[in-house]
SEFI-809788 format. One line per 5 residues: number of its first residue (from 0); their letters; for each residue z, y, x of C-alpha. Coordinates in Angstrom, 3 decimals, decimal comma. Example, Ala and Ser with C-alpha at 12.3 -4.5 7.8 and 13.67 -1.06 7.14 Angstrom:
0) AS) 7,800 -4,500 12,300  7,140 -1,060 13,670
END
This chain:
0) XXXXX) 0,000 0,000 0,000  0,932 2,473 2,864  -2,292 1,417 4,331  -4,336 2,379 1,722  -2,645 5,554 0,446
5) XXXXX) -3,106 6,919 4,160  -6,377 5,758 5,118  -8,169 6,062 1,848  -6,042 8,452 -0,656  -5,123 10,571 1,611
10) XXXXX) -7,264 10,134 5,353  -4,694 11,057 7,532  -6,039 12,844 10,513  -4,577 13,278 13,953  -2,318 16,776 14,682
15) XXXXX) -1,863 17,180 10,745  1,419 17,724 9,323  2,254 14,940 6,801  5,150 15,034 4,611  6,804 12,071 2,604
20) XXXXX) 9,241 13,217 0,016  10,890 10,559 -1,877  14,422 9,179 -3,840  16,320 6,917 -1,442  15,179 3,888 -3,611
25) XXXXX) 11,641 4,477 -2,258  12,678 3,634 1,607  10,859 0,944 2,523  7,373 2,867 1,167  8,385 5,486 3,122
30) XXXXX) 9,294 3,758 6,119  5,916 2,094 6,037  4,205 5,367 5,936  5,539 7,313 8,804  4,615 4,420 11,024
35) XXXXX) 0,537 4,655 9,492  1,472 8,098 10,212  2,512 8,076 13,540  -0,657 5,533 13,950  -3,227 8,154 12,848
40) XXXXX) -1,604 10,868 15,223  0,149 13,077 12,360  3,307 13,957 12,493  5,261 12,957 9,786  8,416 14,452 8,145
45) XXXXX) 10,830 12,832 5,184  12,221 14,802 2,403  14,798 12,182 1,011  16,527 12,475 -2,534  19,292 10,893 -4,171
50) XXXXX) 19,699 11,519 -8,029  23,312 11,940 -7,479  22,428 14,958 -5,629  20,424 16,286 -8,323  22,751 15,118 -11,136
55) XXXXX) 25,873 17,339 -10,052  23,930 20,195 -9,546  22,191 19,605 -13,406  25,769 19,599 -14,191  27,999 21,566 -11,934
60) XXXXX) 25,852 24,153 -10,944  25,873 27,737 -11,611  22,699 29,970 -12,296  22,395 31,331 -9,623  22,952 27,779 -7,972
65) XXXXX) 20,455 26,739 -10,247  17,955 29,466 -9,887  17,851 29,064 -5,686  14,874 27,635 -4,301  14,491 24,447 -1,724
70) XXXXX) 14,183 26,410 1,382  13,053 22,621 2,823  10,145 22,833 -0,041  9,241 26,074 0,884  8,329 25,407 4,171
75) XXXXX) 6,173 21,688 3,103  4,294 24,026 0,427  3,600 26,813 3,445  2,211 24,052 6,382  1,960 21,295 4,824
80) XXXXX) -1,245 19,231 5,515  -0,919 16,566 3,870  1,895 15,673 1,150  2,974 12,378 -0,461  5,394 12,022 -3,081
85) XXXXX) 6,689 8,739 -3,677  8,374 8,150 -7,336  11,056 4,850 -7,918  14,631 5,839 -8,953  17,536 3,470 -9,306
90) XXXXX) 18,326 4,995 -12,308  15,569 6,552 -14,880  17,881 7,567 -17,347  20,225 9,455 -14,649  19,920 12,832 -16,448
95) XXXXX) 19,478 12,306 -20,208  22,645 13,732 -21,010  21,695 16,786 -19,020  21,247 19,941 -20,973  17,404 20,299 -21,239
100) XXXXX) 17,708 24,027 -20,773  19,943 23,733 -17,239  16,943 21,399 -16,216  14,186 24,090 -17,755  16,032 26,767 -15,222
105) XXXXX) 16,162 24,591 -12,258  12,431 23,638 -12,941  11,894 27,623 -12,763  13,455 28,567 -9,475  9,879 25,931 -7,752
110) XXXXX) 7,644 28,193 -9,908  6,434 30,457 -7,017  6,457 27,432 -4,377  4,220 25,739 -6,947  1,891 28,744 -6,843
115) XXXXX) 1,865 27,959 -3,178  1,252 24,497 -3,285  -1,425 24,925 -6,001  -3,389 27,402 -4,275  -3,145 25,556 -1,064
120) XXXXX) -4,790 22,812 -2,891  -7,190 24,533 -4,253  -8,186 26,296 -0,853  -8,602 22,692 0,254  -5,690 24,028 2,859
125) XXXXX) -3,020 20,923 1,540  -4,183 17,279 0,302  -1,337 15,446 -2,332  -0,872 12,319 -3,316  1,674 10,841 -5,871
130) XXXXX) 2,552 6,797 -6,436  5,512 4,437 -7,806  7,435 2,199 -6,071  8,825 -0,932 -8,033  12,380 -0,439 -8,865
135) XXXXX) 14,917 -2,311 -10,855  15,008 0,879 -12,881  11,199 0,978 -13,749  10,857 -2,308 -13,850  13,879 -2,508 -16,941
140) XXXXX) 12,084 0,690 -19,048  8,855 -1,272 -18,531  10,738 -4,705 -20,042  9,799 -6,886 -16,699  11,881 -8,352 -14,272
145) XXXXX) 10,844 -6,761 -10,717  8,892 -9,083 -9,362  6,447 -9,049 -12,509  6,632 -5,524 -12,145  5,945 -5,395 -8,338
150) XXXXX) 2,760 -7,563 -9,284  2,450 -5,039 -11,911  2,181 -2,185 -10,091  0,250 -3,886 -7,024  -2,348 -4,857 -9,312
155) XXXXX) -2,745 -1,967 -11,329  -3,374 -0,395 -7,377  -6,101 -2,703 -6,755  -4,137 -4,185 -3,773  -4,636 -8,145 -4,597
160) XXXXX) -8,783 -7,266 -4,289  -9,968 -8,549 -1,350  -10,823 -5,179 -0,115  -8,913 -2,339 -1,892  -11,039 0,814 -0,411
165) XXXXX) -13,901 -0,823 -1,424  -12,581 -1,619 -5,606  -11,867 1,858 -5,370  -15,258 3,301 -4,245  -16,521 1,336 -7,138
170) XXXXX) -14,374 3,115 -9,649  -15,115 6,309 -7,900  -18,861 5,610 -8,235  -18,581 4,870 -11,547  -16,700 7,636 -13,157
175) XXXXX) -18,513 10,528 -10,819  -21,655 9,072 -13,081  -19,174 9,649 -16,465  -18,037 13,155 -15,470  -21,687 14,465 -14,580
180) XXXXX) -22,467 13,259 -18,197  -19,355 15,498 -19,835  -19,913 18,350 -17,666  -22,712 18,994 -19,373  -20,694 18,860 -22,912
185) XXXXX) -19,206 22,373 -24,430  -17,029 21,573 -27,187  -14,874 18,047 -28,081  -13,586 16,844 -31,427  -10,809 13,919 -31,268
190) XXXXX) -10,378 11,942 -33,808  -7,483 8,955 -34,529  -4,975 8,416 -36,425  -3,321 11,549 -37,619  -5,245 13,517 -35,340
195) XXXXX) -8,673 16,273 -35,595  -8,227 17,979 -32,923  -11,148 20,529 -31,542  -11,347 22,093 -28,156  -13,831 23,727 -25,868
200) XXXXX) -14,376 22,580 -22,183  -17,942 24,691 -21,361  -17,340 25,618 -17,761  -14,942 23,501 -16,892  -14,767 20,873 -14,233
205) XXXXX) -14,398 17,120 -15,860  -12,258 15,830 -12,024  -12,508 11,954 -11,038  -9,635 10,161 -10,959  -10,524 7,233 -8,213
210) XXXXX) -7,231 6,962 -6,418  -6,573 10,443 -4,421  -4,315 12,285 -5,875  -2,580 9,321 -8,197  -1,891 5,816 -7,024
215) XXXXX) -3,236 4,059 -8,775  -5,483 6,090 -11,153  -8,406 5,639 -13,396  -8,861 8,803 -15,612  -11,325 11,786 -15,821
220) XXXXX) -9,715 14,865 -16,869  -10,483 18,150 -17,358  -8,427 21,583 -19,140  -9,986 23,469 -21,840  -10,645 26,893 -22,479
225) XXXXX) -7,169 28,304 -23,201  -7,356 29,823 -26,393  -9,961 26,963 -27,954  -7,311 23,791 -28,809  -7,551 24,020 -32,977
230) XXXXX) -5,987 21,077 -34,772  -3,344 18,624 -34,729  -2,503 15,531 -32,863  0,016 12,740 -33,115  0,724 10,586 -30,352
235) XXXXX) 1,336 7,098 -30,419  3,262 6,563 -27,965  7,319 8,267 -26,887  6,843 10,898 -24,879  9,114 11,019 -21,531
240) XXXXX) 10,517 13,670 -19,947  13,580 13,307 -17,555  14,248 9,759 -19,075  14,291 11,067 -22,483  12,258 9,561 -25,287
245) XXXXX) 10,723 12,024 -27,469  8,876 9,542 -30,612  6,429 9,995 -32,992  5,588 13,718 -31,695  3,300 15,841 -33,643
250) XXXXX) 1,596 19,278 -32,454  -0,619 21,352 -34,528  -2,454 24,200 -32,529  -3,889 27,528 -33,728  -5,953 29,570 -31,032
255) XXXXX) -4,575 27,334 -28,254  -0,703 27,253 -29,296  1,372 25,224 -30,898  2,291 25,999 -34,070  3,895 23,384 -35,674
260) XXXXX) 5,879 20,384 -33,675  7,652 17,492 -35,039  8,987 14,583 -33,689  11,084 11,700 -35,115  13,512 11,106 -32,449
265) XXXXX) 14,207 14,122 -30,217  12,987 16,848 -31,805  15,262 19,488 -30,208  14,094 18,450 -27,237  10,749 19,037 -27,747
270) XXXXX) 11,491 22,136 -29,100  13,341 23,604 -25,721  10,626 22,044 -23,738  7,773 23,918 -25,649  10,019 27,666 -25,167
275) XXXXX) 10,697 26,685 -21,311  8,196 29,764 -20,536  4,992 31,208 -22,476  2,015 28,454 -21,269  4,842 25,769 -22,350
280) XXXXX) 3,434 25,967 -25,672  -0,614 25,633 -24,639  -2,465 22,706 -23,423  -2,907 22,431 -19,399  -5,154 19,032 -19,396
285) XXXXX) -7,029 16,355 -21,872  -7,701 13,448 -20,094  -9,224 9,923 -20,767  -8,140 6,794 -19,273  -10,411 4,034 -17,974
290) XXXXX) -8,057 1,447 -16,249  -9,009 -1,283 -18,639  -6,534 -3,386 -16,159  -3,426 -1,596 -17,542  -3,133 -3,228 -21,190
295) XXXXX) 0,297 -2,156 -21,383  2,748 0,997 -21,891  5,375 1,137 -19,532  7,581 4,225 -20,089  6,012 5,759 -16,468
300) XXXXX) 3,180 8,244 -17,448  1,495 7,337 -13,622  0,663 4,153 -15,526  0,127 4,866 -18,777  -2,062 7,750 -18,900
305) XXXXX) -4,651 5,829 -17,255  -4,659 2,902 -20,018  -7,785 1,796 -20,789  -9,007 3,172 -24,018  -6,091 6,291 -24,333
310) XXXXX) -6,483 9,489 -24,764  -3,555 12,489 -23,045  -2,934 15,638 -23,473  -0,513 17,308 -21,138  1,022 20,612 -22,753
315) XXXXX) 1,658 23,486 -20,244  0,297 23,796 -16,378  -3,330 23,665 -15,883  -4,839 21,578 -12,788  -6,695 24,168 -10,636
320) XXXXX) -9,205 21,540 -9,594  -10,176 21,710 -13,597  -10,651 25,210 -13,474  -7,894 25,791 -15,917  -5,599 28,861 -15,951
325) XXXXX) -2,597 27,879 -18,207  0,391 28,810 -15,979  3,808 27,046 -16,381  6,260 25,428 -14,883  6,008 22,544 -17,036
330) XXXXX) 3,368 19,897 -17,408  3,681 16,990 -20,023  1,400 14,073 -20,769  1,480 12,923 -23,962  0,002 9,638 -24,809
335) XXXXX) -2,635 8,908 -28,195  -4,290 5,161 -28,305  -8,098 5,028 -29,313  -8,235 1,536 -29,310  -8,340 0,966 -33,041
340) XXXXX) -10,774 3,445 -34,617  -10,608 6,092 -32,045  -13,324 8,643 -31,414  -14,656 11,125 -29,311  -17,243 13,801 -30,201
345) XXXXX) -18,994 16,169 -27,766  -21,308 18,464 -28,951  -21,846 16,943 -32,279  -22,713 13,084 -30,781  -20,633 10,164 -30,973
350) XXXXX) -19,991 9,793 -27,263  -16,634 7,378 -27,410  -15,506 4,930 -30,302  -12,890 2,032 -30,263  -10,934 3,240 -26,644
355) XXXX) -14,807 2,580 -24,951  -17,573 5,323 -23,701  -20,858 4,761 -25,405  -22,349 7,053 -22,761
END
C-alpha cells in the first residue's frame, strides 16, 4: 500500500518535502511510508494524533484555545511538497457527545491554512493524498471483523491485482473518456427516490478520480455553478460527521441554498452544521461513483462515495480543481443510491439509468 500511494498516487521525487500526518492507530502505514520516502530521496516528516488529544480540547478548551491555529499545520500548508493524510482511529465515535458548535469553532481557526493548502494545490505548488487504514474501530461501524475488513479495504485499493499501477491506469483511462463526455454537458437533472434535483455545471471541470488524491477512489466529480442547485434531494444513506449519524436527511434548495432540511435522527445536528458559516448551506461538489467493486456501505465516506451506481453531494467547500468557488470550512458528502430506478439527465438526454452510464 505504501508502495503504491508513493510511487503512483503521489510520485515522490527526490529533495521534496513529504509530510505524513496521521492518528497513532495508523503507525505501521506510516512507518512504511517514511522508509518509501527516505527511498525516493524526500524527506519525510510525521504529524502524529491521538483523539485523546483532540477530545479534551473539544471539551476543555476555551475559545480562544479553540480558535488558535496548528502552528505545526501552518508550516506543512506553507512548504509542503507533498502531503499524505492517513485516516484509522481506535475509536470513531470518540467525539459524538461533543458539542457540534465547539467542533464548528475549532474547524474555523484551519480556515485560512486551508486557503493555503487549497491554493497551493491549485498552483500545482503541493500534491495530497488521503487513505484508511483498517482499524478495529472501522472495521466494527462497517459490521466486519478486521481481517474481512483489511481484505476489504485492500481490495477496494486494487492491491490483490497482480499489478496495482497498472488496474489503476485502466480506471484512469476509462473515466478521462467519461469526463470528456460530461464536460461537454451544461445543465443536470437527478432523479430517485424523493429527489428532482436541477443544477448547472457549464464551465466547470468534471475531475477523474483514478487513485491520486483518494485511496482508493473511483468517482468523477465536479461543483456546480453556485447559485444553480434548484430542488430537493433525500439521501439514502446516514450521513456522518464526527461519528455522528445524521438519517434519512432531506435538503430542498432555492437559488443554490438550502431551504428546507429534515432529517429523522439528528436533525439538530444538521441544522448547526448547515449555520457553521455562509457556504455551509450551498453545495461544494456532485459526484458519481464508479467502483462497481464496493457493493457495500460502510459508515467511512472514502468508501462509500465511490459505490458503484451512487450518487453524492457534498454541502459546503468547493474543490478548486472543479473550478468551484463555494468557500467554507465545512465539506459533507452525502450519500443517494441510483441503483433501483435512478437517473441522470444532462442536457435533456438520458445519460445514466439504474446506478450505470449509458454514455
Amino acid at each position: 500500500m505504501a508502495r503504491v500511494l508513493a510511487r503512483y498516487s503521489l510520485k515522490i521525487k527526490e529533495g521534496e518535502d513529504v509530510f505524513i500526518d496521521g492518528e497513532v492507530d495508523t503507525l505501521p502505514l506510516m512507518k512504511a511510508l517514511y522508509r518509501e520516502v527516505l527511498e525516493l530521496g524526500g524527506h519525510p516528516h510525521t504529524v502524529i494524533h491521538d483523539q485523546e488529544f483532540k477530545e479534551m480540547l473539544l471539551k476543555r478548551g476555551s475559545e480562544a484555545q479553540l480558535a488558535r491555529e496548528a502552528p505545526v499545520t501552518r508550516l506543512a500548508a506553507e512548504i509542503a511538497d507533498v502531503y499524505i493524510t492517513l485516516w484509522g482511529e481506535g475509536n470513531t465515535k470518540a467525539l459524538s457527545n461533543v458539542d457540534v458548535a465547539r467542533i464548528g469553532a475549532r474547524v474555523k481557526s484551519s480556515a485560512e491554512l486551508m486557503e493555503i493548502f487549497n491554493r497551493r494545490e491549485a498552483e500545482g505548488r503541493l500534491r495530497w493524498c488521503g487513505t484508511q487504514f483498517p482499524t478495529h474501530a472501522s472495521a466494527q461501524d462497517a459490521s466486519m471483523s478486521l481481517s474481512e475488513y483489511q481484505d476489504f479495504v485492500f481490495g477496494a485499493c486494487l492491491l490483490d491485482t497482480p499489478d496495482p499501477v497498472a488496474a489503476w491506469g485502466r480506471v484512469a483511462e476509462e473515466q478521462e473518456a467519461l469526463c470528456r463526455e460530461l464536460n461537454a454537458k451544461k445543465e443536470l437533472r437527478i432523479v430517485s427516490d424523493g429527489t428532482d434535483l436541477r443544477m448547472r455545471v457549464e464551465g466547470r471541470r468534471w475531475v477523474n478520480c483514478c487513485g491520486i488524491q483518494n485511496f482508493p477512489d473511483g468517482e468523477v466529480f465536479t461543483s456546480p455553478i453556485e447559485d444553480s442547485v434548484e430542488g430537493h434531494i433525500r439521501f439514502s444513506f446516514p450521513g456522518i460527521n464526527y461519528g455522528r449519524e445524521v438519517e434519512d436527511i432531506r435538503l430542498a434548495f432555492e437559488k443554490g441554498k438550502v431551504v428546507e432540511s429534515s432529517a429523522t435522527k439528528g436533525e439538530d445536528i444538521l441544522r448547526q452544521i448547515l449555520t457553521v458559516d455562509e457556504g455551509a448551506s450551498r453545495v461544494g461538489e456532485v459526484g458519481i461513483g464508479t467502483n462497481y467493486g464496493i457493493r457495500r456501505f460502510t459508515r467511512n465516506m472514502l468508501f462509500d462515495e465511490k459505490i458503484g451506481g451512487t450518487v453524492h453531494l457534498a454541502i459546503g467547500r468547493s474543490l478548486p480543481e472543479a473550478l468551484g468557488r463555494n468557500s467554507s470550512t465545512i465539506h459533507w458528502d452525502m450519500l443517494c443510491d441510483m441503483r433501483d430506478k435512478g437517473q441522470i439527465w444532462a442536457d435533456g438526454e438520458l445519460i445514466y439509468r439504474d446506478g450505470k452510464f449509458l454514455i
